[in-house]
C-alpha positions in Angstrom: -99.9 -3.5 22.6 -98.4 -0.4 21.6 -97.6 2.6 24.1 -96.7 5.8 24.1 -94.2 8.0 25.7 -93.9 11.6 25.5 -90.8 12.5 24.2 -90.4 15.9 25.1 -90.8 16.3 28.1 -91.5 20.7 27.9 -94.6 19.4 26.2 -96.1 17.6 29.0 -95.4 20.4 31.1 -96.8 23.0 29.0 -99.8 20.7 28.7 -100.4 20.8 32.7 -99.9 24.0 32.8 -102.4 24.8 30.8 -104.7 22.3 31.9 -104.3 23.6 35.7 -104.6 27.4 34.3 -108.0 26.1 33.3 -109.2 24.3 36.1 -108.3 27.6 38.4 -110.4 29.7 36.4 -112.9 27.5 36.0 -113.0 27.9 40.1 -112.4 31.7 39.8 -109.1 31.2 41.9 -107.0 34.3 41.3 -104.4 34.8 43.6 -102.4 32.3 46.1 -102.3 30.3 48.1 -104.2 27.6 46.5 -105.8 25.3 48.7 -106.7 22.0 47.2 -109.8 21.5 49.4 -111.9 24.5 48.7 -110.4 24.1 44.7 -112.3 20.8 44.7 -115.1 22.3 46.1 -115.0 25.2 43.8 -115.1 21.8 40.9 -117.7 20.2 42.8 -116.1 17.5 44.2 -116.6 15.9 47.2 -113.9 15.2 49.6 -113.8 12.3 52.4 -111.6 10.5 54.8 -110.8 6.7 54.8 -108.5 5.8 57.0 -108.7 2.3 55.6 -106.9 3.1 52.7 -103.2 2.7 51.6 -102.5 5.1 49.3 -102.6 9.1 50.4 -105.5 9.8 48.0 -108.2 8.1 45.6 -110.3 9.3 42.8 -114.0 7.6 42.2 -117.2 8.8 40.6 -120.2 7.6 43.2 -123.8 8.0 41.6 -121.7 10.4 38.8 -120.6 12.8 41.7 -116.8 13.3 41.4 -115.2 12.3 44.9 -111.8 12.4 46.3 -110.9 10.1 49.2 -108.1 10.6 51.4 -105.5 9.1 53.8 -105.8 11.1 57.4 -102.0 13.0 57.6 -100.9 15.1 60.4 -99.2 17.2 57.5 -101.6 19.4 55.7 -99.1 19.5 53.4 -99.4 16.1 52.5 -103.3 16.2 52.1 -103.3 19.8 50.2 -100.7 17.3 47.8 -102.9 14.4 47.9 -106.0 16.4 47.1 -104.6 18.1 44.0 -103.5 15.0 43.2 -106.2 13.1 43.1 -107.9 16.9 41.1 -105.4 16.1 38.7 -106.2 12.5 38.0 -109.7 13.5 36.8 -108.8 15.8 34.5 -105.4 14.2 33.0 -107.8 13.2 29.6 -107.6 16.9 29.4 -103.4 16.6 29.3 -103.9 13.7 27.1 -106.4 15.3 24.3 -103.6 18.2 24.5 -100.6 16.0 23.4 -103.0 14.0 21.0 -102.0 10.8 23.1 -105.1 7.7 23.6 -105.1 7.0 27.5 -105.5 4.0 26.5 -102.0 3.6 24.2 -100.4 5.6 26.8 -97.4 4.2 29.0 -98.1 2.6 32.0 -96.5 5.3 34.2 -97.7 8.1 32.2 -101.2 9.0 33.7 -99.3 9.1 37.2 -96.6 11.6 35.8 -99.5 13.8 34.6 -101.6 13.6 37.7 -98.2 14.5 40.0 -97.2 17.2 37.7 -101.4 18.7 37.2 -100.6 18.6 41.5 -97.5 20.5 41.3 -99.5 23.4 38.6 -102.1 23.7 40.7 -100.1 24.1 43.6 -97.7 26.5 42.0 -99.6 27.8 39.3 -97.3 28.7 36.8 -97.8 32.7 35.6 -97.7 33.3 39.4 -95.3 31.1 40.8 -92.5 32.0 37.8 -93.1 36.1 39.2 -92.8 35.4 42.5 -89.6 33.2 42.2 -88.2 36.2 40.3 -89.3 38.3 42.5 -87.7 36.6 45.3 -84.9 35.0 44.0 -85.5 31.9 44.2 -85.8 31.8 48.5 -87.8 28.7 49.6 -88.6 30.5 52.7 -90.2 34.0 51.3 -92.2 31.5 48.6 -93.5 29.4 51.2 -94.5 31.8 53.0 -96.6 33.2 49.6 -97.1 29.6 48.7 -98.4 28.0 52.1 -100.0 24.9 51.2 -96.9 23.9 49.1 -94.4 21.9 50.9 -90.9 23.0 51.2 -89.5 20.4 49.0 -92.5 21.1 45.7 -91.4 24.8 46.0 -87.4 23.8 45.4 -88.5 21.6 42.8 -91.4 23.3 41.3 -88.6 25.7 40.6 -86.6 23.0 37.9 -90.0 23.9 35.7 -89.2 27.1 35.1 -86.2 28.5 33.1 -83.7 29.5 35.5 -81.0 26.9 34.8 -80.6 25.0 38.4 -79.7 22.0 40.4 -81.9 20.7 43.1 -80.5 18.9 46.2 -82.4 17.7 49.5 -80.5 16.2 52.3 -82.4 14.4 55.2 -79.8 14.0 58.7 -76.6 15.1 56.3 -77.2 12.5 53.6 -78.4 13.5 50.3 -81.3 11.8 49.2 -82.9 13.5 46.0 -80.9 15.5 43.4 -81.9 16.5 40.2 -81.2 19.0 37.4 -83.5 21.0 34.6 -80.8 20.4 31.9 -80.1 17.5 29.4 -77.7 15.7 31.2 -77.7 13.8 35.0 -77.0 16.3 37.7 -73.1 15.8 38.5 -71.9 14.8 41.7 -71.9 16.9 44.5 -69.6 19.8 44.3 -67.5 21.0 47.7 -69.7 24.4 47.9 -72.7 22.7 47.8 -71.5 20.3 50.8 -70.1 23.5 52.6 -72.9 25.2 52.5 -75.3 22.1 53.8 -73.2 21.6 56.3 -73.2 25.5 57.3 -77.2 25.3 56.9 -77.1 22.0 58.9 -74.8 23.3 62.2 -76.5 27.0 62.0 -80.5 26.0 61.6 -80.1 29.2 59.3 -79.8 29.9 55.2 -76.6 30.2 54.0 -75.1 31.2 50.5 -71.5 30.6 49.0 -69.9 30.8 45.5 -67.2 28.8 43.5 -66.7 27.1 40.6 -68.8 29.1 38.7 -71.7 28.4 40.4 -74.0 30.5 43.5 -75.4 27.8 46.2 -78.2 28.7 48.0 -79.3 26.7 51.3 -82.3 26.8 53.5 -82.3 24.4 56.6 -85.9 22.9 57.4 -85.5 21.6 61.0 -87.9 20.2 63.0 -87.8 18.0 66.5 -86.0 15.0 65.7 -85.8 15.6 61.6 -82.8 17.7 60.0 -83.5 18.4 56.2 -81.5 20.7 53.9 -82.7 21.9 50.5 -80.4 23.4 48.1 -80.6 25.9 45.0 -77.5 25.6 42.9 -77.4 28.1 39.8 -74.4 29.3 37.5 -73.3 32.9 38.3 -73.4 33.8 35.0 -75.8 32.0 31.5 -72.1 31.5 30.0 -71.1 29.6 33.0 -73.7 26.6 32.3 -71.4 24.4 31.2 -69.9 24.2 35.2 -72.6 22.8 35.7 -72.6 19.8 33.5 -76.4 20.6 33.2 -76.6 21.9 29.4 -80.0 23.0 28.3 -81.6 20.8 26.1 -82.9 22.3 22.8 -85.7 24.7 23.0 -89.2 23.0 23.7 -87.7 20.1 25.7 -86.8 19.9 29.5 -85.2 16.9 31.2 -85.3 16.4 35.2 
């Protein structure tokens, strides 16, 4: 059988955007935070607990009543993620009559991808979220603080959907573990003021910010008892100084990452 794919990639971000616009004002939600359990409500879903279950969250219909099961988590967090999740499951035919694509001709993964990123708009909604990153500059810590029921980690890389032309890097106990770019290309390999600022981050349980190679590094330690994480905001100091980053933008309309 057949399948598609999208291939651009802006377009199915554009797509949830607009679809999680919709659903917020369909709930008459204005203003963050956004919290996924009274947005469901708001929908008229219903929301239960199985701890039975595998997966974080679950999407059935019982006697035509939309309902959202969920995994108990000691991270709300995780469950505000999980609930949007499962929020953006039901409505990714909405994504899909957008891009003109047949759910049923789609590729395999694709109806995941939309539900994660329908999670992340909701979340982040994207009018407000792309002010308040400006208005902030990009700090993890002042967004999460205007952005509570977003984890650390979604508001670093909630950021890669804007325009702002940026690397993403999270390191868990001093390893990196997740990197990835906004531009065309594969994020390059780590450069030494990203690594010197981690480690400054890392030894002072503070933020930290350096420059070189062209480049501003930004790095906000998120420590807990027992668990060391890092996240990282790497963006050229000037547009003209993209191409230090090995991260060219793709053509208008498309995003990669």
């Amino acid at each position: 059988m057949m399948s598609f794919v999208v291939s651009h990639p802006q377009s199915l971000a554009s797509a949830c955007d607009e679809v999680a616009a919709e659903l917020l004002a369909e709930a008459g939600w204005g203003e963050p935070p956004v919290d996924a359990f009274q947005l469901a409500a708001e929908l008229g879903f219903e929301v239960a607990f199985d701890a039975r279950q595998q997966a974080r969250g679950r999407f059935k219909r019982l006697a035509g009543r939309p309902t959202v099961f969920l995994s108990p988590d000691d991270r709300p967090e995780r469950l505000q993620w999980a609930a949007a999740h499962e929020i953006g499951e039901s409505a990714a035919y909405r994504v899909f009559d957008r891009l003109d694509i047949d759910p049923l001709l789609a590729a395999s993964d694709l109806r995941e991808q939309v539900a994660a990123q329908l999670a992340s708009a909701l979340l982040l909604p994207r009018r407000l979220f792309e002010v308040d990153v400006a208005r902030h500059d990009g700090d993890v810590l002042a967004l999460k603080l205007r952005f509570p029921t977003a984890s650390h980690e979604l508001i670093l890389t909630g950021q890669l959907r804007l325009e702002t032309l940026m690397l993403a890097s999270i390191f868990d106990h001093g390893e990196l573990t997740r990197r990835r770019s906004n531009g065309s290309l594969a994020p390059p390999p780590l450069m030494t003021v990203e690594r010197q600022a981690q480690l400054r981050a890392h030894a002072t349980g503070r933020p930290a910010e350096l420059t070189g190679r062209g480049v501003r590094v930004q790095a906000w330690p998120v420590h807990e008892a027992g668990w060391k994480r890092e996240l990282l905001r790497t963006t050229p100091l000037e547009t003209d100084d993209a191409e230090d980053l090995d991260i060219e933008r793709e053509s208008p309309g498309c995003e990669a990452g």
